[in-house]
N, C-alpha and C positions, 0 to 999 in steps of 0.2 A: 334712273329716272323716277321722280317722285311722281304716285299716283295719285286721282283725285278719292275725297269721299266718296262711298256710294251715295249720300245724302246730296253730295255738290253739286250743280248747276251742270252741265256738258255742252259744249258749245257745239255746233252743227259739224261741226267736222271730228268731233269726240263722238258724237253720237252715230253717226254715219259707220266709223270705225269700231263701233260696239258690236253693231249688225253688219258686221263684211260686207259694206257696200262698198267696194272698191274695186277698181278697173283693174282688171289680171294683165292685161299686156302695159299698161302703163304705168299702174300700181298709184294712179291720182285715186282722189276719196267720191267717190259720186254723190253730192252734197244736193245735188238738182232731183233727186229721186225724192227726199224727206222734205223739199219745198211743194214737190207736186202731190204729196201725199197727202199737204198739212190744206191744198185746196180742195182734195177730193176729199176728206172724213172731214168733217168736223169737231171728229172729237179730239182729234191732235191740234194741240194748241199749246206751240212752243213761248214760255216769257219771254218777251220782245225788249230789253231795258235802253239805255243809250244808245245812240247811235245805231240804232235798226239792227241788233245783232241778236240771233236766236238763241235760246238757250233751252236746253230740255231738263226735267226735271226727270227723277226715277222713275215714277209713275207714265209720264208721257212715253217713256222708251220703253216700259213692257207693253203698254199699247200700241207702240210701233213695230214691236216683236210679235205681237200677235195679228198686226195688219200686214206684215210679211211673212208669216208663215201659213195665212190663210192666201196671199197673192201667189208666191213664188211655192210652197209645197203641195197647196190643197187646187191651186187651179184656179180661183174665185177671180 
């Protein structure tokens, strides 16, 4: 399986799967975690291009890495 750039685009369900957000008994991607996120910080702010589909860029994902490991490790 061919992987993406680090530079390329990651569609919400890539991005999701970057940061193990994924249901252990079902093993679905929990994609509704990084939409309630992008309401509550404002500084997540996935490019939105055709057809309403999300796309994160590198930068937006270490922000997300560090808005989950200050949620789920530090308590906040």
């Amino acid at each position: 399986m061919k992987s993406k750039l680090d530079e390329a685009y990651k569609t919400i369900s890539e991005a999701a799967k970057e940061l193990n957000l994924v249901n252990t008994k079902t093993g679905k991607v929990n994609t509704h975690t990084l939409r309630f996120w992008e309401k509550e910080f404002n500084i997540v702010k996935p490019k939105i291009f055709a057809g309403k589909r999300r796309y994160y860029d590198k930068k937006t994902i270490e922000i997300l890495k560090k808005i989950q490991f200050l949620l789920k490790d530090k308590g906040y």
